[in-house]
C-alpha positions in Angstrom: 159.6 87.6 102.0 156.8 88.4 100.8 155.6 91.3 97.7 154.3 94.6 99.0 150.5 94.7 100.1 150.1 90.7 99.5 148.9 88.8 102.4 151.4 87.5 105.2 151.0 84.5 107.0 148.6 86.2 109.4 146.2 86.9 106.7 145.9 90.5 107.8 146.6 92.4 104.8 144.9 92.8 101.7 146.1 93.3 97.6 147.2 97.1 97.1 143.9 98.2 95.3 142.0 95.7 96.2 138.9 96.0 98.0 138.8 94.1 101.5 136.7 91.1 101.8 134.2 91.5 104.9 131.4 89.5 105.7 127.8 90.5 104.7 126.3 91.9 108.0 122.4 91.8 108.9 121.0 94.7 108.4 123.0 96.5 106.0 123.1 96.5 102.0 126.0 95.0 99.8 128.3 96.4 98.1 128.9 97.0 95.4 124.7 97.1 94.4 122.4 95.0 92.5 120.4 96.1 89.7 119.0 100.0 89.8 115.8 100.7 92.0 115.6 103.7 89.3 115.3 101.2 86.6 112.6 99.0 88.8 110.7 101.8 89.1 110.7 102.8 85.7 110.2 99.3 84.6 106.8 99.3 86.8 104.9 101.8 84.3 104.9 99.3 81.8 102.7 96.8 84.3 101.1 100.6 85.7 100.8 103.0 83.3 100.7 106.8 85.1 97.6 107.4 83.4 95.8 104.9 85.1 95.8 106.2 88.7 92.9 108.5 87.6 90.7 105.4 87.6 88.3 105.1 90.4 85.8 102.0 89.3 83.4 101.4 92.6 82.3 98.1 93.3 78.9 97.1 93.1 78.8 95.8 97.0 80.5 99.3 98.0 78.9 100.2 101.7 76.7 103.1 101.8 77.5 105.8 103.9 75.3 105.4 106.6 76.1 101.8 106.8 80.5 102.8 106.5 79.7 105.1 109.5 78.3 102.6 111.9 80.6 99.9 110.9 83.6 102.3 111.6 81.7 102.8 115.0 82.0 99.6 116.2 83.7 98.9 119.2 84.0 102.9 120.2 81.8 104.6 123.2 78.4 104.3 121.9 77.1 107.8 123.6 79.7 109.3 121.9 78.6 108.3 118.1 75.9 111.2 117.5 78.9 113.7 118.3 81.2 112.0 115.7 77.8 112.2 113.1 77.4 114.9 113.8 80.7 116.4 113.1 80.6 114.3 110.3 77.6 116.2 108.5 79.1 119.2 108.6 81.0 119.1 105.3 81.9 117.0 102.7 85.6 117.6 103.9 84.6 116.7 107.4 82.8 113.2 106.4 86.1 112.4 104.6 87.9 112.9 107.5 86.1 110.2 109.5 85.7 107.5 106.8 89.4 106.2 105.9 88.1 102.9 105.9 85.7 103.8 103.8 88.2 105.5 101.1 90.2 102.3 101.9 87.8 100.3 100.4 87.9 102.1 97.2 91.5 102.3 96.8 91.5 98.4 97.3 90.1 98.3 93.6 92.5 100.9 92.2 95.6 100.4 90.2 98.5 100.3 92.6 102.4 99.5 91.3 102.6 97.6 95.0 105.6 99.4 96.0 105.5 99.4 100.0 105.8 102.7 102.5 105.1 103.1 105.6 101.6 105.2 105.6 100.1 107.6 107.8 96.7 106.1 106.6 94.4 109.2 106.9 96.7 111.7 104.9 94.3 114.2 104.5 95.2 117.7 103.9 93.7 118.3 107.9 96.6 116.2 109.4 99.7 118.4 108.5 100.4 120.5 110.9 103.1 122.0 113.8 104.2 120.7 116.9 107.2 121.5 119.3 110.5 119.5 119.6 112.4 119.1 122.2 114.4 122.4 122.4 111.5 124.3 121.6 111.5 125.0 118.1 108.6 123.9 115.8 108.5 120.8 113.6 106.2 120.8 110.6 105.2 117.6 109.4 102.2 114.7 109.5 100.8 115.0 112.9 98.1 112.4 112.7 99.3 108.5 112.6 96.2 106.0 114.5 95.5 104.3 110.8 99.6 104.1 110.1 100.5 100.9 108.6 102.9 99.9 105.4 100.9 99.8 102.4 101.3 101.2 98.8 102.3 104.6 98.6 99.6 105.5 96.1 97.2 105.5 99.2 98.1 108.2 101.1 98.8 110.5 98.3 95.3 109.9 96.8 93.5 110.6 99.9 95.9 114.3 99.8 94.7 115.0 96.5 91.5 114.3 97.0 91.0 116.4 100.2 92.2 119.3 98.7 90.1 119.4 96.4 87.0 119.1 99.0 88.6 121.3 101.1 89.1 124.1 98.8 85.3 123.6 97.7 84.6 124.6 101.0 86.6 127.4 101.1 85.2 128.6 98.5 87.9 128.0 95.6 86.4 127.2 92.3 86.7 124.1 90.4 89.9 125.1 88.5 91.6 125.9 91.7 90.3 122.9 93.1 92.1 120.5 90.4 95.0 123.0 90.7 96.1 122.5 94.6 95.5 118.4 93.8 97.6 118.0 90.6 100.8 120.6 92.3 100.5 118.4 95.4 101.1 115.4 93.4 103.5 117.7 91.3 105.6 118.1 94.9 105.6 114.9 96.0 107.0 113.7 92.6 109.6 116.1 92.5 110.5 115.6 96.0 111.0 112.2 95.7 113.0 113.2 92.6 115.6 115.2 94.7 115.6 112.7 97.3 117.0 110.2 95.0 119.7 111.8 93.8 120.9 112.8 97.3 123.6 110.8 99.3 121.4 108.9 101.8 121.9 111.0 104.9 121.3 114.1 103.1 118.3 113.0 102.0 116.7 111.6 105.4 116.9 114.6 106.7 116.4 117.0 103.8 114.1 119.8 103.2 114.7 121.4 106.7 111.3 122.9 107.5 112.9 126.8 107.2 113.5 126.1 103.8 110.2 123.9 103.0 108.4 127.5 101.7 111.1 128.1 99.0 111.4 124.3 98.0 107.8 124.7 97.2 107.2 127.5 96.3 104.4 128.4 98.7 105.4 132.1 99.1 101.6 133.0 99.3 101.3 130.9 102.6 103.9 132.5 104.6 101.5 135.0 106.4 99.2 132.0 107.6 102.3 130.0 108.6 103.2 132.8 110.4 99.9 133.3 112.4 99.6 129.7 112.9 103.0 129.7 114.4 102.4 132.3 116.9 99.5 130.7 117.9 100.4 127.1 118.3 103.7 128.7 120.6 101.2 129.7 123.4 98.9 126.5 122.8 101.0 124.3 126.0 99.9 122.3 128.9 100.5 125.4 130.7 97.3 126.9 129.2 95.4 124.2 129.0 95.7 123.3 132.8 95.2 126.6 133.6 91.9 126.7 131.7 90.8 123.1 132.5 91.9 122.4 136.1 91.3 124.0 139.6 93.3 124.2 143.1 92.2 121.3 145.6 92.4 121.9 149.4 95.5 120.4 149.6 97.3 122.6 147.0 97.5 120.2 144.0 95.1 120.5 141.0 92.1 119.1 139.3 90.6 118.8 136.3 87.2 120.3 135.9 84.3 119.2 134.0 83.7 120.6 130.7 80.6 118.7 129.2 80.2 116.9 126.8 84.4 117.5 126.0 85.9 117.2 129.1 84.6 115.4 131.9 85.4 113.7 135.1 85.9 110.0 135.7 85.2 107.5 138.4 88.0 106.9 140.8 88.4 103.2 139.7 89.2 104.5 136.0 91.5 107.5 137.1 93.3 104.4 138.8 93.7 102.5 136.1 94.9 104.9 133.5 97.5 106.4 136.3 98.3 102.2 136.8 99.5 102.1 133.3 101.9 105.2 132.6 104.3 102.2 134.7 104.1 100.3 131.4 104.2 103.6 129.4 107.7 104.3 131.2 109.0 101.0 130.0 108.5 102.0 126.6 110.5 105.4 126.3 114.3 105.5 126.0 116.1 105.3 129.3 117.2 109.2 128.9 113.8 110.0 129.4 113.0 108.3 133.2 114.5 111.4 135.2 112.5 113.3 133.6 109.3 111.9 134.2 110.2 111.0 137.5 110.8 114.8 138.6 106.6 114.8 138.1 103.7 113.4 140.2 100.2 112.4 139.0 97.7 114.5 140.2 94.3 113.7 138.1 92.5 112.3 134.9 89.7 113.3 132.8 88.6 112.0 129.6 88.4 114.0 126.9 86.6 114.0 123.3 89.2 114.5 120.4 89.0 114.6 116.8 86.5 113.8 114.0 87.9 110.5 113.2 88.6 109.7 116.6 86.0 110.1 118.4 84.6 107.4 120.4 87.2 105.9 120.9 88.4 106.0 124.8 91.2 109.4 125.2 92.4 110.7 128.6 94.5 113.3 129.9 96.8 113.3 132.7 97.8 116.1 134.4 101.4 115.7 136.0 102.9 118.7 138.6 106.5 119.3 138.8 108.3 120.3 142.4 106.6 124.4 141.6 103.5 123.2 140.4 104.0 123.5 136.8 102.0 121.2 135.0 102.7 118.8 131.9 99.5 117.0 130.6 99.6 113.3 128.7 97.0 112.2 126.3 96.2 108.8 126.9 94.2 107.4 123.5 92.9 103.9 122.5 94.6 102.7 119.6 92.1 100.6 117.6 93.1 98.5 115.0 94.3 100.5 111.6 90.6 100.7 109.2 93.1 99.9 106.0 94.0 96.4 107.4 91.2 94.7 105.8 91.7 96.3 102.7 95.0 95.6 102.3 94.0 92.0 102.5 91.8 92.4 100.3 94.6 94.3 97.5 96.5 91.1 97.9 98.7 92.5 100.8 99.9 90.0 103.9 98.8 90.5 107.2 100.3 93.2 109.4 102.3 90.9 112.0 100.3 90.8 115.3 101.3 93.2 117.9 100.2 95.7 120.3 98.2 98.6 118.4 99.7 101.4 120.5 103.4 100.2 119.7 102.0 100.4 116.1 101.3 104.1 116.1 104.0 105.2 118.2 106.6 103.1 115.3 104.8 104.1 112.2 105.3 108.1 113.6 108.9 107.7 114.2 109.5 105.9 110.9 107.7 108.9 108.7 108.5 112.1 111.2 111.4 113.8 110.8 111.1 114.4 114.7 108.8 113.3 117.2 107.6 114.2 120.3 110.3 112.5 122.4 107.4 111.4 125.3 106.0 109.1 122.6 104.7 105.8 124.1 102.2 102.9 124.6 100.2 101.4 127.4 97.5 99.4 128.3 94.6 100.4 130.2 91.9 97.6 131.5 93.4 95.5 128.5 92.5 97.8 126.0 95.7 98.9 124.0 96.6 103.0 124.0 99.1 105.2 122.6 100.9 108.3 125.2 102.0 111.4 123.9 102.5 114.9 125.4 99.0 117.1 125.3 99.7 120.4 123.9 102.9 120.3 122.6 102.6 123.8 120.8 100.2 122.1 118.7 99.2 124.1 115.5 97.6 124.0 112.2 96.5 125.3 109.1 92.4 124.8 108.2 92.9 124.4 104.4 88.7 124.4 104.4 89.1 128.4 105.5 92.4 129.2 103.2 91.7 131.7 100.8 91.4 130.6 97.0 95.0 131.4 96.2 96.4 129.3 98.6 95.2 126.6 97.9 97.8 125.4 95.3 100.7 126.4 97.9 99.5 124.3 100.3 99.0 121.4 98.1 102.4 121.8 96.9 104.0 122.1 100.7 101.9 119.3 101.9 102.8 117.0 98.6 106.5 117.6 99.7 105.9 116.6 103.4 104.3 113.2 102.3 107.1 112.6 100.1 109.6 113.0 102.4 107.8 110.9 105.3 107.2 108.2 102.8 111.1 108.2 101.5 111.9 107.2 105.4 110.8 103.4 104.4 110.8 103.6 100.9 113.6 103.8 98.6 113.0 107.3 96.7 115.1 106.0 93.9 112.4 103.1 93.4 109.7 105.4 93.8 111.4 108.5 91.9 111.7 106.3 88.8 108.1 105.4 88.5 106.9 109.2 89.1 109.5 110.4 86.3 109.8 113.9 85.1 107.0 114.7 83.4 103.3 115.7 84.6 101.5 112.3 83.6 101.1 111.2 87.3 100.3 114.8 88.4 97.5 114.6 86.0 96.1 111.2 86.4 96.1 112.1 90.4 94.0 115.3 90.0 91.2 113.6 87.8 91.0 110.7 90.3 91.0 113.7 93.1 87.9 115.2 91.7 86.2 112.0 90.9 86.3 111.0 94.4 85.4 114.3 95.8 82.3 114.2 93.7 81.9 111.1 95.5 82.4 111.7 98.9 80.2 114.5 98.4 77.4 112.3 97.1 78.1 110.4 100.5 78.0 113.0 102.6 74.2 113.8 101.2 73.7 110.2 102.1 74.7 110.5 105.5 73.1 113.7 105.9 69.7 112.1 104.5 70.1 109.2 106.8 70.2 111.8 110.1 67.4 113.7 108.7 65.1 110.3 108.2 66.1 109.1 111.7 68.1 106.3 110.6 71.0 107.5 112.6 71.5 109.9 115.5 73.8 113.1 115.4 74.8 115.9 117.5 75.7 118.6 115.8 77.9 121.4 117.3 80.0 120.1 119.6 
């Protein structure tokens, strides 16, 4: 006989009280835990004071701008470049935008506590935004991921502040408000990561539901612009855009038009080849997906000029047509490799593990979003690696370079909160929250380095402009 709860000669039953002895499983933490990623974190600001994230010291072999732009153009369509100058030139804001490798480079020689996320890579106040999920609603979140890699958080919330503060100087804001929208943004993101810590984990990977993202932050004043851009990015479909971009052929499907120096036309043998690889792209998608898809037909493909960053590199769309015609429309980008790679060696990081480039957007979106677009994919076109996402997808946005002066600060503090969140999906908020604290140190040493390095990106933007004006490189402005 044995006593109540002890084991029997099966083995089957544990102590009364006691806690049942599993193995450890692959994958998962054990229990109970080690040591206090709180603590860690805390423990860091003794190796990396707060304060000393306002440093920005540039190294003596730092590119110049000129030379940073046509570096960064390597490897893209070279009849495209003076269109991505020339977009570049048009503000200090807009150079920043296309030079994350450049900002890279700088942050390489920063203090950094080394603490790992997974990054968007270009998190400039530009690449928030709204899209649709897959029910309709809209999402807001980081909408921009070609430069995502894991690297030290401190990078993408650097490149926030500092945008805001360029942005706002071209809207207009003065240099008070300026600092302001940089140092609540870093405010937000600390806080955030604050209350994501001291959530249960589930609660907190899929807190601050976007309905309530306004009051979390406190960004009242923006509610009116959200508003407008909602409406807006609702009617902004592939419906619209294939009924301003395509016309009827003969035999009743549809074509894309050309739209110079945007939208153009290509050669049969290309049109092949991207259509070739959405075969691959459908391997990539979860199986729920296929009968989907396979309720469409391919009808054409164009190539089409996106971004400031992005252009020249090679993008197409594909316009699909349901059984009554209806079309969806697939962007088909390149996906170069990330322009932070090399400086992360350079900080002392290892090498990204080698892989196809698309599968590396399409992965570091999905670990930061709290929803993605549920056509995400990769391909391959003429062995050139490309990521596939729907075109259109009620796509909206705000323009922090036209927000009035007054909103600046809202949308730093909204935007602060997004990052923090997307950044908590690979990083342990407790670890993070602990270095960040509770008071303002970290808000404060992140506006000074935001207006340091808006000064400089402004004094790089004259040099680029210079260089254009003395012939040394070629821009189209404009377009």
């Amino acid at each position: 006989m044995t006593k109540a709860g002890a084991q029997d000669e099966s083995g089957a039953t544990a102590r009364d009280g006691a806690q049942r002895r599993l193995p450890k499983v692959r994958g998962f933490a054990e229990w109970p835990a080690e040591g206090s990623p709180k603590d860690e974190g805390k423990a860091l600001r003794k190796q990396i004071p707060r304060s000393a994230h306002a440093t920005l010291d540039l190294d003596a072999h730092r590119p110049d701008a000129v030379s940073a732009v046509e570096e960064s153009g390597r490897g893209r369509l070279p009849e495209l470049a003076p269109i991505r100058v020339g977009r570049m030139t048009a503000t200090p804001f807009a150079f920043m935008r296309g030079s994350a490798g450049l900002m890279a480079y700088d942050l390489a020689r920063t203090p950094m506590t080394r603490i790992r996320a997974q990054l968007c890579g270009d998190a400039h106040a530009a690449n928030f935004g709204l899209y649709g999920d897959a029910r309709g609603g809209l999402v807001i979140d980081l909408n921009d991921f070609d430069e995502t890699v894991p690297g030290p958080w401190e990078w993408d919330l650097k490149r926030l502040v500092a945008s805001l503060v360029l942005a706002g100087r071209v809207a207009g804001a003065d240099e008070d408000q300026c600092r302001k929208a940089a140092y609540d943004a870093a405010g937000a993101y600390r806080r955030t990561m604050r209350l994501l810590a001291r959530l249960p984990v589930l609660d907190a990977w899929n807190a601050i539901a976007d309905e309530e993202l306004v009051s979390h932050t406190d960004a009242h004043d923006l509610l009116g612009t959200l508003e407008r851009v909602s409406e807006k990015a609702r009617h902004n479909t592939s419906g619209r855009f294939a009924a301003k971009s395509t016309e009827t052929t003969e035999d009743g499907g549809r074509r894309f038009v050309d739209a110079p120096p945007v939208l153009r036309r290509v050669p049969d043998a290309e049109a092949a080849a991207v259509a070739a690889s959405l075969e691959e792209y459908v391997g990539t998608l979860q199986e729920d997906r296929l009968p989907l898809l396979a309720r469409y037909a391919v009808q054409d493909v164009a190539f089409r000029v996106v971004g400031t960053g992005s252009v020249g590199t090679r993008s197409f769309v594909v316009l699909l047509l349901d059984h009554r015609g209806e079309p969806l429309v697939l962007q088909v980008k390149e996906a170069r490799a990330s322009a932070l790679v090399p400086h992360l060696l350079t900080a002392g990081f290892e090498k990204p593990e080698p892989g196809h480039e698309g599968r590396r957007v399409v992965m570091g979106q999905k670990r930061m979003q709290v929803v993605s677009d549920n056509l995400l994919g990769w391909t391959t076109v003429d062995g050139l690696p490309f990521q596939v996402r729907q075109f259109r997808n009620r796509k909206g946005s705000v323009d922090p370079a036209a927000l009035a002066a007054d909103q600046m600060d809202d949308y730093g503090r909204m935007t602060g909160a997004l990052l923090a969140r997307a950044h908590a999906h690979s990083a342990d908020p407790r670890l993070i929250a602990g270095y960040c604290g509770k008071n303002e140190e970290l808000d404060e040493a992140m506006a000074d380095f935001a207006v340091a390095y808006a000064d400089r990106t402004e004094a790089d933007h004259a040099e680029l402009v210079a260089g254009v004006r003395a012939g040394k490189v070629a821009a189209e402005v404009g377009v």
